[in-house]
Structure formats: structure tokens, C-alpha cells
C-alpha positions in Angstrom: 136.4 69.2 161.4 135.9 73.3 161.7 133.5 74.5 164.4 130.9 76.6 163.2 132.9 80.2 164.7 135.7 78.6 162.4 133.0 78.3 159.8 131.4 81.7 159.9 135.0 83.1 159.8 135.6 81.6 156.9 132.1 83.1 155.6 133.4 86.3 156.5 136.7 86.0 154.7 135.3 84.9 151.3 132.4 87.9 152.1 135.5 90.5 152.3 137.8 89.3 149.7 134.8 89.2 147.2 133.9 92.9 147.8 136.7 94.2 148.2 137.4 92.5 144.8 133.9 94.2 143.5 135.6 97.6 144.8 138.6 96.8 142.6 136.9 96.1 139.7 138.1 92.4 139.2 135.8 90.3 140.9 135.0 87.2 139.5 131.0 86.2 138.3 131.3 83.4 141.8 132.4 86.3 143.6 129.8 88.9 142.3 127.3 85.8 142.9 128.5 84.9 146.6 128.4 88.7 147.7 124.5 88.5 146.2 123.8 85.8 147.9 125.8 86.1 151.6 125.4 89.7 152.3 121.6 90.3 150.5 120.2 87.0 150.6 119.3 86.8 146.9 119.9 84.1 145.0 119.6 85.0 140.8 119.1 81.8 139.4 122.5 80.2 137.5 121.0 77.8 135.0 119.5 78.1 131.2 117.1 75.6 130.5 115.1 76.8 127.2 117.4 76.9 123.9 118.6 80.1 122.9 118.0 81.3 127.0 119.8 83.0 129.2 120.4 82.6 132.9 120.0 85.8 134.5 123.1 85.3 136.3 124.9 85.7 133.6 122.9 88.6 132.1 123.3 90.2 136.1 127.0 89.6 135.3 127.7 90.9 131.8 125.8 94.2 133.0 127.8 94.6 136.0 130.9 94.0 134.1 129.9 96.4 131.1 130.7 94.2 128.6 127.1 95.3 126.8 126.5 98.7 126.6 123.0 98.2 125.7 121.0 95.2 127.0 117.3 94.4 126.5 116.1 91.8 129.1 113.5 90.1 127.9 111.8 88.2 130.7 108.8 86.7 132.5 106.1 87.9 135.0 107.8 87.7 138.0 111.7 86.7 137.0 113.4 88.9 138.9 114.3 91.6 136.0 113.1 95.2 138.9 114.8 92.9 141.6 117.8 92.2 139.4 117.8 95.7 138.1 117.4 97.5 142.3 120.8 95.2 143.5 122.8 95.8 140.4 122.1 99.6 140.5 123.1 99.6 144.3 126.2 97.9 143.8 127.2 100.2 141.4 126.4 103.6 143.4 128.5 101.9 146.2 131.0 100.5 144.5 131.6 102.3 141.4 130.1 105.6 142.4 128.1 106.3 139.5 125.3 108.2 138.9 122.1 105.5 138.3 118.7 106.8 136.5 116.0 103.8 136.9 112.9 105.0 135.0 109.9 103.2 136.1 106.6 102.2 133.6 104.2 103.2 136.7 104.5 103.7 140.2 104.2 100.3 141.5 107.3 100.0 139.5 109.3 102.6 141.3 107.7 101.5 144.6 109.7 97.7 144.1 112.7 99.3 143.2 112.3 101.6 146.2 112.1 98.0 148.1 114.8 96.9 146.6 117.1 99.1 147.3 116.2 99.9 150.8 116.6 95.7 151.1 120.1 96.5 149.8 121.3 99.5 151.8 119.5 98.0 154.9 122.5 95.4 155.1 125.1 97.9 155.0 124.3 100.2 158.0 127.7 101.8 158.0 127.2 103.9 154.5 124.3 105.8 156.2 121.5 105.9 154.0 118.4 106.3 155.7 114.4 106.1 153.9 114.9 105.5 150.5 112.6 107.4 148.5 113.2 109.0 144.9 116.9 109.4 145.8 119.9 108.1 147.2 122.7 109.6 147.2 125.9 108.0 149.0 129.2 109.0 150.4 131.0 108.7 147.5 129.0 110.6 145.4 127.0 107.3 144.2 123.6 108.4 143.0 120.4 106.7 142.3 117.2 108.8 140.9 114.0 106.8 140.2 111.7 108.5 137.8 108.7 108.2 135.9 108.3 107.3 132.6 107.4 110.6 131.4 108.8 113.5 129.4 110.0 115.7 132.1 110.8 112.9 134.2 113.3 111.4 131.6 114.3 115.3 130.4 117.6 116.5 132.3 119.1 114.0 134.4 121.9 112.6 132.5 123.3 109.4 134.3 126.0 107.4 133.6 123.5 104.3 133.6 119.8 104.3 133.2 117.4 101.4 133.4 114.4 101.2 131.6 111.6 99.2 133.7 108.2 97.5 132.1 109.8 99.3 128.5 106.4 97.8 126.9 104.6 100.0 129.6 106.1 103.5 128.2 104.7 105.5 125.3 107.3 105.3 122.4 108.0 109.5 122.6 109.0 109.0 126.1 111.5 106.1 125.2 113.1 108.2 123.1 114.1 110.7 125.0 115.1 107.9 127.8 117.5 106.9 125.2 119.1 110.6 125.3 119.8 110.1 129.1 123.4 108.1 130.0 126.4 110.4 129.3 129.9 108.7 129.6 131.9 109.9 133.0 135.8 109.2 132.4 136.7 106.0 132.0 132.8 104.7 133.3 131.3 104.4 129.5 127.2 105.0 129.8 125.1 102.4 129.6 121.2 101.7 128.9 119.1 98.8 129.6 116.0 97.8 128.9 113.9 95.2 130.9 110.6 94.0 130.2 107.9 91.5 129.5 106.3 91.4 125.9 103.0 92.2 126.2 101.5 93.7 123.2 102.2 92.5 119.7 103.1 95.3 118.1 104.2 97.1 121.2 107.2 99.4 122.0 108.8 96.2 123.4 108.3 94.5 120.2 109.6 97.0 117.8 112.7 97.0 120.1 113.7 93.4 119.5 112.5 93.4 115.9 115.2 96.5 115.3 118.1 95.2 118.1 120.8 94.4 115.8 120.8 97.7 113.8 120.3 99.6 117.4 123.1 97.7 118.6 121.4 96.2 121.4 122.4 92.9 122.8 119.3 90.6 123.7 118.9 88.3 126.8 115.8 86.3 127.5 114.4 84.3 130.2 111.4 82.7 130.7 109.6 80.5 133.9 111.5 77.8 132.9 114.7 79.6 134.2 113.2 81.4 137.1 110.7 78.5 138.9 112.1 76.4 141.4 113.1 72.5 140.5 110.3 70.0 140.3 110.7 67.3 142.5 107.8 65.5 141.4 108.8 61.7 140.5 105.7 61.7 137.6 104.3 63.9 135.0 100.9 62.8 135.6 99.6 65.1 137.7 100.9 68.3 135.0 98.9 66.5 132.1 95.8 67.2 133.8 96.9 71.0 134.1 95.3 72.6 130.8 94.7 76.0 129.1 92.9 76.8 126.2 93.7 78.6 123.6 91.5 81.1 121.1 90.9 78.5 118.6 89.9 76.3 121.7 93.0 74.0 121.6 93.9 72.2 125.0 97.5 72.7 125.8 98.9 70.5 128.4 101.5 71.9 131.4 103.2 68.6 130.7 103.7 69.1 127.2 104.9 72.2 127.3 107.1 71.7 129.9 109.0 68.8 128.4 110.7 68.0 131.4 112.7 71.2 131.5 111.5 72.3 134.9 113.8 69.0 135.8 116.5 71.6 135.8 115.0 75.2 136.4 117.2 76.6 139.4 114.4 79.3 140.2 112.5 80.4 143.2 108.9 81.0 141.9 107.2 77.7 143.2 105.4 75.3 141.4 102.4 75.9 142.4 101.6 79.3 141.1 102.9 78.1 137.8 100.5 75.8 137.4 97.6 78.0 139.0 98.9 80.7 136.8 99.1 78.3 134.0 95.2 77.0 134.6 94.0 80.3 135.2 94.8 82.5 132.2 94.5 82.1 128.3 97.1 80.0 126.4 98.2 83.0 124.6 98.8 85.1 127.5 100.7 82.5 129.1 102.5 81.8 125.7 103.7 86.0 126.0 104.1 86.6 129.1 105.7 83.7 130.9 107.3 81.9 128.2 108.3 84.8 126.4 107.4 83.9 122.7 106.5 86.3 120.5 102.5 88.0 121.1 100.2 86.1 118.7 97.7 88.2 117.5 95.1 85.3 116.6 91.8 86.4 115.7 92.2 90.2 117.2 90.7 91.9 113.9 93.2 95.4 114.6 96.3 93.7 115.7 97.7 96.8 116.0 95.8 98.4 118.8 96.9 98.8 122.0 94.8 100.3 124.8 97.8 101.8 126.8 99.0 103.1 123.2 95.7 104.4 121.7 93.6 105.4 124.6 94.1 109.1 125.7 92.5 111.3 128.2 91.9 114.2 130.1 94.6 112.3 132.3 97.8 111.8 129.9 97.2 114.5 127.3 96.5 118.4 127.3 94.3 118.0 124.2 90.3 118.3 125.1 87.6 118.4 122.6 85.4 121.4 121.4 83.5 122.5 119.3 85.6 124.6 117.5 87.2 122.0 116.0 83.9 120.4 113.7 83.6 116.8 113.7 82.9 114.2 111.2 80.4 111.4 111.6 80.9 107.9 111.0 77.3 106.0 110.4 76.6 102.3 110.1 72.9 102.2 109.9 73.2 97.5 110.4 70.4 97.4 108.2 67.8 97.3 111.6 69.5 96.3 114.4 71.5 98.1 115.6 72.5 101.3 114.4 75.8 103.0 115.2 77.6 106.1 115.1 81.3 107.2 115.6 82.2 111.2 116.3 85.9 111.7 115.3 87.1 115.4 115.7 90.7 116.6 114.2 94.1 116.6 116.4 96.6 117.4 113.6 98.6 120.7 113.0 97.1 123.6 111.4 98.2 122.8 108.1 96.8 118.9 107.9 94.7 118.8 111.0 93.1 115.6 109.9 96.4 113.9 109.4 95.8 112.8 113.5 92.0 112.0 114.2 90.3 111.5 117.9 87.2 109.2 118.2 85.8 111.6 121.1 82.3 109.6 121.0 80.4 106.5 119.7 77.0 105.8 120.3 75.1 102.4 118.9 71.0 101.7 119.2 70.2 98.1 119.3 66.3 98.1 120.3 65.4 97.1 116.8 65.2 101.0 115.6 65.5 101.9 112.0 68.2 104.4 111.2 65.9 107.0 110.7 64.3 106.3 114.2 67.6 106.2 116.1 68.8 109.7 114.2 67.6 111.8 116.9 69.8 110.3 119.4 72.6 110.8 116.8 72.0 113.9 116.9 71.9 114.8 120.1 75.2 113.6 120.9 76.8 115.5 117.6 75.5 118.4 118.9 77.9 118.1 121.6 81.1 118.0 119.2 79.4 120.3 116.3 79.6 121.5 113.2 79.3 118.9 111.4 81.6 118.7 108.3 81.1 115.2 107.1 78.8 112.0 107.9 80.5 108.8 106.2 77.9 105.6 105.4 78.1 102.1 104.0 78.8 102.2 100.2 75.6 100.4 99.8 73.5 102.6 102.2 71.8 104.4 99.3 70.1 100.8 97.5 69.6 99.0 100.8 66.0 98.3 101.7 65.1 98.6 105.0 63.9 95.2 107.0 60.9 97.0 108.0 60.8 98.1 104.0 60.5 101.3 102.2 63.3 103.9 101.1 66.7 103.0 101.4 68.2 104.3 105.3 70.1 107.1 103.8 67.3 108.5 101.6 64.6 108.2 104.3 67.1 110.5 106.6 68.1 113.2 103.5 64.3 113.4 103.2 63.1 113.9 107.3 66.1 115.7 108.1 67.9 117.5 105.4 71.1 115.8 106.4 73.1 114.1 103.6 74.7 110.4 104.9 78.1 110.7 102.2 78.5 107.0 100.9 82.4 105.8 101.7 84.2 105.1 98.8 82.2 102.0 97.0 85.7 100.2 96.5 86.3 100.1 100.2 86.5 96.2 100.4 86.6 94.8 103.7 90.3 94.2 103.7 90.6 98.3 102.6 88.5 99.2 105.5 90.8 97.3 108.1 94.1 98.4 106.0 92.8 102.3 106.4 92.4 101.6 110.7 95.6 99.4 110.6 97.5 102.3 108.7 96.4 105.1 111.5 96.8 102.4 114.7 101.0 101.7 113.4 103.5 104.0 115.5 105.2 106.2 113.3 108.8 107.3 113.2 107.8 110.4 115.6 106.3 107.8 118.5 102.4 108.5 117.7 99.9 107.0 116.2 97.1 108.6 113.4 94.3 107.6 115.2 93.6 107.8 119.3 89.8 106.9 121.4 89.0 109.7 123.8 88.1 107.7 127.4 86.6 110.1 128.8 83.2 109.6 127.6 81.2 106.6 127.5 81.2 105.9 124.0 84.5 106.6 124.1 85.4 103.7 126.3 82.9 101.2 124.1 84.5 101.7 121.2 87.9 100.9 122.8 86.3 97.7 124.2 85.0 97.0 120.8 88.2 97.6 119.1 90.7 94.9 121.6 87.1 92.7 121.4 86.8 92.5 117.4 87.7 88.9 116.0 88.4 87.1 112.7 85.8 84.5 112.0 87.3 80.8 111.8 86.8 78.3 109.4 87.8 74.8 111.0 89.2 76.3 114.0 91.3 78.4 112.0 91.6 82.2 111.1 91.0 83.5 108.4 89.8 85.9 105.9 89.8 89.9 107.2 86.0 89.5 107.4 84.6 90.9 110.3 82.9 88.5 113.0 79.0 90.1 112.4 78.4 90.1 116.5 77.4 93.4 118.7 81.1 94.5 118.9 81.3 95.2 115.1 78.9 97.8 114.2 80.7 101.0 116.0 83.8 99.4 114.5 82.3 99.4 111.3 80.8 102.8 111.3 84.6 104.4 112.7 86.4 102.4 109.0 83.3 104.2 107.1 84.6 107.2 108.2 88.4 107.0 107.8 88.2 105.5 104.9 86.0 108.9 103.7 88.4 111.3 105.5 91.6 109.5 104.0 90.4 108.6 100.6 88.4 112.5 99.7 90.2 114.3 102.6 89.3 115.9 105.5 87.4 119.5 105.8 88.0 122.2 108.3 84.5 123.2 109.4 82.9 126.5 107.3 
């Protein structure tokens, strides 16, 4: 029977002969996966349990061995895709020497990866790398840069390899120009991969795997099933009485949609914060982001907006607004209670500048006021964003009657204040009101959007609330129609279609 020195020689042995087999370029995947797991101490997990899954292993592998040149890892919270991504990008500055470009979504991103590789080089003391930081560069001329995921952080390096991390956390522009990144060095072919969990439906990480075959990406997926550890539990019992609800209010069992599969997950996320994970959050976001199905957009009226897409500030942009540009008014006078108002300025060229609109401002009066009560306040906050060059109203906002009677709203306003409310298009139906916002919200073949919410004011950051918070009303627990839900979320919404609907349909007017 071997001693343990005997033993831990023999460790040893099978430690050397699989790197220097990883130096040579023919290691096997055991090898690749004994080197992981002796010399770092991590253990990817081997096994596939969900049809049509891969085990990251094997994605780890197929990367390493560059049998894809362009990957999309499609994965759950916590499953291992930065920590896969920070040991494969070390093994291949050490033992290919290339040149690595790991662009991180934000900077907890490149902090993990910072972890991960200093967890990496700290178990080979001999090749001398000290803090890692943004940089390492090794010996043999092995570099690794970590960069943010914006334009001048992906502009100039040029990479053999480059990693995209939390894709579905980038702006589309800034992907694009990622993609420009890995260049070919001899016989090492470039190579790009993208790794991320789908968060958004119509998001950049979405629009990726809806166009991978013609991009010639090759697609990998893993979800909690392939990264928790093994249940050991001899009943199910205890997981039926682990619920989350869903939108339409739907209990959805841990038991039932686990199926027994975590029977043989070969993870190391435990048990335990799957099913406080599980408990905790809505169905759907569970459904996304840790069983990796494709984002439902159930009952979210303007599937299409994204906060970390539309929302713009003094913080990501160099646009600001001003006067000089004229602003147009969108007016939903909710017959009392409550009025609202929507300021949208232009952000297009010169030649179209409506083409791209900003909602700087929104403003809504729920006190009971009649329009012509709360038009003061309107006014005041137009002022800030002046001229005026339109004000867009309900179609039916000249014949409406007042609850508290007399003149219609519109009328009673022309007559106290000399401003004209212009009556959107009367064939605006509710479905061409949400098809005109829709339109705007889609990313276009340039990476941008129509349509953005300035943040930076308080309206600003109602409206965006308003716009994630709109839902479709149900009818037997189901969605339907593209009526809107008539709650207090709806009005600024309402007032903002008015006023696209007048700009897109008559046009836009630089001011006089």
C-alpha cells in the first residue's frame, strides 16, 4: 500500500506531466481538468443535467483548445462564467503567451477577475508577478489587460483573445467595437467570447443568441442545475413547500421544477441559497436568470425598455439639455385626476433632429386639479426647457367634459392662457400609441435607440419608473389586449405616446 510521501509524489508527477503537456499544446481535457483542480483548487463542474446543456467543463475545454473561435456562454448568477473566464485567460498568458483583453460590464466585474487572477498567479510564485491590477504582463511576453466596457476602453488594444464579461451589461455601440478587438498572431488564430446572464428581454444579450448562427457564434448554456452541488436529500418533500410566484400569481414549486435533476448536478453553489434564492425573488427572474430561459416579458406594457439601455445622464453621455434646443409638450389632462405632462427636447442631427428624442422632464398633479388648475405648474417647469414648439393632447381632449363640468380641458386652457393643446392624431388607437414608443425603444442597426429618459431630474426618473412599472391588464389571469392598466403609473406614460405619436405622425419643428 503507498505511503502518503509515495502518494504526494505521485501527485506531483501527474501535476508535471499535465502542464508540461498544457505547455506543449496536447494536453488532454483530464489533464487540463487535474491541473485546475491540483495546482488552483478549482473544481469546474463536469456533468450536464438540463437537455440541450452544457457542462462548463467542456465549454472551459473547447475554449482552451480553440476549437470555437467565437463562444457565447450563456449562464447562471453565480456559475462560474468571470471565474472560468480569470483561470482560462491565465493559462493562456502563461502557457501560450498570448496577449488576453477581458472587458468587464462594470467594475465589480473587473475587480473578480482581478481576484481571479491574482488567485491564479499566487500558486505559481516562480513567474514573478506581483499586485495584479489592470495588467499583467509575464516573462514570456503573456499579457492580460482588463478594461471597461467603454469606447475608449475597447478602442486600440488588439489582443489575440478578448472576453466579453456581463455582455447584457454593455451598451450595443460599445460591443461593437469589442468585436473589432482580437487580431490573429501567427499560428494563435483570435478569438472572442462572450459570457453572460440574460437579463433583459430584448437586451444586447438577447439579440446575440437570436442572430448566433449567421454571426458564427457557437452557443453553450448552463444553468443552476449544472452548477449547484448534489442533493443528498432522501425526499422531495421538503422542496414542494419551496414556492415562487409568478406575475399572473401562479405558485411554482422548487420540486417541480427541479424534477429530480439536482440528483446529479456536480456544482458547488449549495442548496441552500438555491432555495432561499428561489423563495426570495419572482418566478420570472428566477426563470432568466438561474435557469436561463428566455426573458418573459408578461404583462410589462413596453417590452422593449431597458433602464440600463434607455436611461442617460449627465454621467454616461456628453449631451445636456437647453434651451436652445425648444421642447415639445406631451399633455394628458386624466379627465380630473391626475394630470400629467411629458417635456421631450430633440437629440438628432441637424438635418432630422427629431429623429432621436430625450424626455428631459415629466411632471403629473394628482390632488384632484383640473387641467386648467394644474397648467401653471406646467408651465413653470416648460419654462425650464423653452420655447415651446408643440403641446400634444388626447384626441378626444377637445369634446371631453370636465368631471367638475364646463368647457372641454383643452378649450378652457386656449381661452385663460392663449396656449393651444394640438389633439394627437384621432386614429392613434391604443395599440398605435404603444407601436409609436415600441418603434423608438428597439435598438437600431447603429446600437441606439430613438427615444432616451434624462435621469437627472426628478421627473426624469418617474417616468422611467413608470415606464419598467406599466402592465397589461389580465383577463382570467392572463394577458391580454395592449390596453393600458388605468392605475397612477399610466398617465405620464400616456401623455409621452401623445406626443410621439404627434412628432412622428405631423413631424417635428425646430423652434422659430
Amino acid at each position: 500500500m503507498p505511503t502518503p510521501a509515495q502518494n504526494s509524489h505521485q501527485q506531483r508527477t501527474h501535476l508535471d506531466n499535465a502542464e508540461d503537456a498544457l505547455r506543449r499544446g496536447d494536453a488532454t481535457p483530464r489533464q487540463l481538468r487535474y491541473a485546475l483542480r491540483e495546482r488552483y483548487g478549482v473544481a469546474l463542474p463536469r456533468v450536464a443535467v438540463c437537455p440541450g446543456h452544457t457542462a462548463p467543463m467542456d465549454a472551459f475545454w473547447r475554449s482552451w483548445a480553440g476549437i470555437d473561435r467565437k463562444t457565447i456562454w450563456l449562464a447562471n448568477r453565480g456559475g462560474g462564467k468571470t471565474n472560468g473566464l480569470g483561470f482560462l485567460e491565465s493559462m493562456e498568458a502563461e502557457y501560450k503567451a498570448l496577449g488576453i483583453g477581458h472587458v468587464a460590464a462594470t467594475l465589480d466585474q473587473g475587480s473578480r477577475m482581478q481576484a481571479y487572477a491574482s488567485q491564479y498567479f499566487q500558486a505559481k510564485p516562480d513567474l514573478g508577478v506581483g499586485d495584479i491590477k489592470q495588467k499583467v504582463k509575464l516573462p514570456n511576453g503573456g499579457l492580460i489587460e482588463i478594461l471597461p466596457a467603454t469606447m475608449a476602453g475597447v478602442n486600440g488594444p488588439h489582443p489575440v483573445k478578448v472576453s466579453l464579461d456581463e455582455l447584457d451589461l454593455m451598451k450595443w455601440s460599445v460591443i461593437q467595437q469589442a468585436m473589432s478587438m482580437p487580431l490573429s498572431r501567427g499560428d494563435n488564430l483570435s478569438a472572442l467570447r462572450i459570457a453572460s446572464t440574460r437579463k433583459f428581454a430584448a437586451g444586447p444579450m438577447q439579440k446575440v443568441l437570436d442572430e448566433a448562427t449567421e454571426r458564427g457564434f457557437s452557443v453553450y448554456t448552463w444553468c443552476i442545475f449544472e452548477t449547484m452541488e448534489r442533493c443528498q436529500r432522501s425526499s422531495c418533500d421538503g422542496c414542494k413547500t419551496k414556492v415562487s410566484h409568478d406575475r399572473l400569481g401562479k405558485p411554482h414549486s422548487f420540486a417541480d421544477v427541479c424534477g429530480g435533476k439536482a440528483k446529479r448536478s456536480d456544482g458547488f453553489i449549495q442548496l441552500g441559497d438555491v432555495l432561499e434564492a428561489f423563495t426570495g425573488m419572482d418566478w420570472e427572474v428566477f426563470d432568466a436568470e438561474w435557469l436561463c430561459n428566455r426573458v418573459e416579458s408578461v404583462g410589462q406594457y413596453y417590452a422593449h425598455y431597458q433602464a440600463h439601455i434607455h436611461e442617460i445622464g449627465a454621467h454616461n453621455t456628453s449631451w445636456r439639455p437647453s434651451k436652445q434646443y425648444g421642447c415639445v409638450l406631451g399633455i394628458d389632462e386624466g379627465v380630473a385626476d391626475p394630470n400629467a405632462m411629458v417635456v421631450l427636447q430633440p437629440a438628432g442631427p441637424a438635418s432630422d433632429p427629431w429623429s432621436t428624442m430625450i424626455a428631459v422632464d415629466s411632471i403629473q398633479d394628482g390632488d384632484g386639479d383640473t387641467l386648467i388648475e394644474s397648467w401653471p405648474g406646467f408651465m413653470a417647469l416648460a419654462a425650464k426647457y423653452g420655447p415651446i414648439v408643440d403641446i400634444w393632447g388626447d384626441p378626444s381632449g377637445n369634446a371631453r367634459q370636465n368631471v367638475k363640468g364646463g368647457h372641454s380641458p383643452y378649450r378652457q386652457v386656449k381661452k385663460a392662457t392663449g396656449q393651444r393643446i394640438r389633439t394627437s392624431p384621432r386614429f392613434n388607437s391604443y395599440k398605435r400609441r404603444h407601436d409609436a414608443i415600441e418603434n423608438r425603444l428597439r435598438v437600431r442597426s447603429d446600437g441606439e435607440p430613438r427615444i432616451y429618459v434624462w435621469i437627472d431630474t426628478n421627473g426624469g426618473k418617474r417616468l422611467s419608473k413608470s415606464l419598467q412599472a406599466l402592465r397589461r391588464p389580465l383577463r382570467d389571469g392572463i394577458p391580454y389586449g395592449e390596453e393600458f392598466v388605468h392605475d397612477e403609473h399610466s398617465h405620464r406614460c400616456t401623455a409621452l405616446e401623445y406626443s410621439t405619436v404627434g412628432v412622428d405622425v405631423i413631424g417635428g419643428h425646430a423652434p422659430c
